[in-house]
N, C-alpha and C positions, 0 to 999 in steps of 0.2 A: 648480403642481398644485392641484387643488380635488378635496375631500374631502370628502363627506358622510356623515353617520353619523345612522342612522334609530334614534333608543333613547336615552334622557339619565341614564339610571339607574345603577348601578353596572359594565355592562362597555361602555355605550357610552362613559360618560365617562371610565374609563379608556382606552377605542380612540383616545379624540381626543387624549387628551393625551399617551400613548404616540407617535401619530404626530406629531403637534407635534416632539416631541423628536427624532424619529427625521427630518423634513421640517420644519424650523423656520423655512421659507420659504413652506408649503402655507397654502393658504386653505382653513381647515376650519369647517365647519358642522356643529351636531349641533342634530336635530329632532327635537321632541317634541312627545304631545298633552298632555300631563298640565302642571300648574300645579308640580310639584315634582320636580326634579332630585337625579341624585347621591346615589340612597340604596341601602339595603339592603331588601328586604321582610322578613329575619329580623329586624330592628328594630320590625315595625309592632306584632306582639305586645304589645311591652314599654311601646309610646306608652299601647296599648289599656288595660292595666293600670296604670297611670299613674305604673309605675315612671319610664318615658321622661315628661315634664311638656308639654315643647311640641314640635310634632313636626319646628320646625327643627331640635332637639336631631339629628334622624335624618338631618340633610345636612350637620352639621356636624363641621369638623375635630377632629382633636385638641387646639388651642387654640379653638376657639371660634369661629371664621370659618366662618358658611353657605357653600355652595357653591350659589348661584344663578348667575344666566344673568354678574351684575357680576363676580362674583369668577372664570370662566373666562375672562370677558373679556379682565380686569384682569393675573390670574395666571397664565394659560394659554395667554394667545392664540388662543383659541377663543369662537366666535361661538356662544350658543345660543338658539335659536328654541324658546319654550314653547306649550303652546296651540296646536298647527302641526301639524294629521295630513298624514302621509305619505298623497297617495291612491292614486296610479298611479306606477310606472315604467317610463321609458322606457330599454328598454336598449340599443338601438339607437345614440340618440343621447343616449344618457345624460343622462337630464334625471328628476327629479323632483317631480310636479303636487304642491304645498301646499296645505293650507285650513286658513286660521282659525279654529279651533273658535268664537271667541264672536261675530266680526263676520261667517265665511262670505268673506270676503275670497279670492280663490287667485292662488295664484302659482307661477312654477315657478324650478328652482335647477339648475343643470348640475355634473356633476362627471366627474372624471377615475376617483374609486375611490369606490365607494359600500360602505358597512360597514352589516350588518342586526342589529341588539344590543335586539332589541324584548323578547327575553324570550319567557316562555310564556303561556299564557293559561290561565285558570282553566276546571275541567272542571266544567260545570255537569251534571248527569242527567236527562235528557230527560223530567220529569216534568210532570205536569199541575201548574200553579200556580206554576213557578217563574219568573213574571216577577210576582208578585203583591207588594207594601208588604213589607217586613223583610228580605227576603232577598238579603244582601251575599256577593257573594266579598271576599276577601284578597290583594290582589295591591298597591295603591296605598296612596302616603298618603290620596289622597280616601278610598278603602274604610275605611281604619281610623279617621279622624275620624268620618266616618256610624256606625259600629261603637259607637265608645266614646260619642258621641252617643244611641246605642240601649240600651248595656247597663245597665240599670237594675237595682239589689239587689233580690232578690229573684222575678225573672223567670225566664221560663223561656228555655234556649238549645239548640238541637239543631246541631252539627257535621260537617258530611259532610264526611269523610277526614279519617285520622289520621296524616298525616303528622309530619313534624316542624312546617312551620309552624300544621298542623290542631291538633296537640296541647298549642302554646305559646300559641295563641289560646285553647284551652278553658283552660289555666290562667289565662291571664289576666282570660278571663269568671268563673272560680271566684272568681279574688282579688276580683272587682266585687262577690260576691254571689251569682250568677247559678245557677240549678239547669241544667245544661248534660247532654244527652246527646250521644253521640257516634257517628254512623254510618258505617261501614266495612266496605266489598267484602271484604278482602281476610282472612287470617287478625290477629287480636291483636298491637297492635306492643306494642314496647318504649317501654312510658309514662314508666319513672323515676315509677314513685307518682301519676302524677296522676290515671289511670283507676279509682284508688281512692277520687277524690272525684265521681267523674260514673257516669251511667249508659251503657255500652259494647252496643251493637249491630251484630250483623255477619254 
């Protein structure tokens, strides 16, 4: 049986290694485009504030073993492809077209059960300017390096959505320095204090 699983983050790589065990005979592959496997996004906050120091701290075990492409390898019996957009599926004949994100290279990979563990995507607002220099979503580790990269004391930082991850990011841009406002559709969440160090719009 071959297995493909579109997503390397925290429930695709759980999906693989769950069906490993469950298929300990399967040929399973998990594709990704991103350079970093096997984490949490409610982590990235904490890298940003530099409570978390380096941000394989966020892939790794409870002892200290990263979980990269070696260690599922090694430890799981699972193959993972980084760097590797999913582009097309064939469901037919079940097949999925790959591409290299840095060489452009493509290939394609067959499987018997295919798992979609991509996640969500960040809700950008359809505004003038927002594809312009500074303006990150929060969804990756790449996003939160660029982040903690940008947040400089004493700057200024504006927020849109106050979620939970929206609201751990502003504290953590506060802990940096950062004068931070925050923008929000919806009614006032439940900050735990921290909207008492920022400016709240809504």
């Amino acid at each position: 049986m071959k297995i493909v699983v579109i997503g390397a983050n925290a429930a695709g790589a759980k999906a693989a290694a769950k069906a490993k065990r469950m298929n300990p005979h399967a040929e399973i592959t998990v594709v990704d485009r991103g350079s970093f496997i096997s984490y949490g996004a409610c982590g990235i906050p904490y890298y940003v504030s530099d409570m978390v120091k380096d941000e394989k701290e966020l892939m790794s075990t409870p002892v200290g073993v990263v979980r990269d492409p070696a260690f599922f390898r090694k430890v799981k019996g699972v193959e993972v492809l980084t760097e590797t957009e999913a582009v097309t599926i064939d469901r037919q004949n079940r097949k999925v077209s790959l591409l290299k994100v840095v060489s452009g290279e493509s290939s394609c990979i067959e499987y018997d059960t295919l798992i979609l563990a991509t996640g969500s995507s960040p809700v950008i607002p359809p505004l003038e300017g927002r594809t312009l220099p500074g303006i990150i979503t929060v969804k990756s580790i790449e996003d939160a390096i660029l982040l903690k990269e940008q947040a400089v004391s004493g700057d200024r930082a504006c927020v849109v959505g106050a979620g939970l991850i929206g609201l751990e990011t502003v504290e953590a841009l506060t802990q940096r320095g950062m004068q931070v406002t925050v923008v929000e559709l919806c009614g006032s969440p439940d900050a735990h204090g921290v909207l008492d160090r920022v400016r709240y719009l809504h």
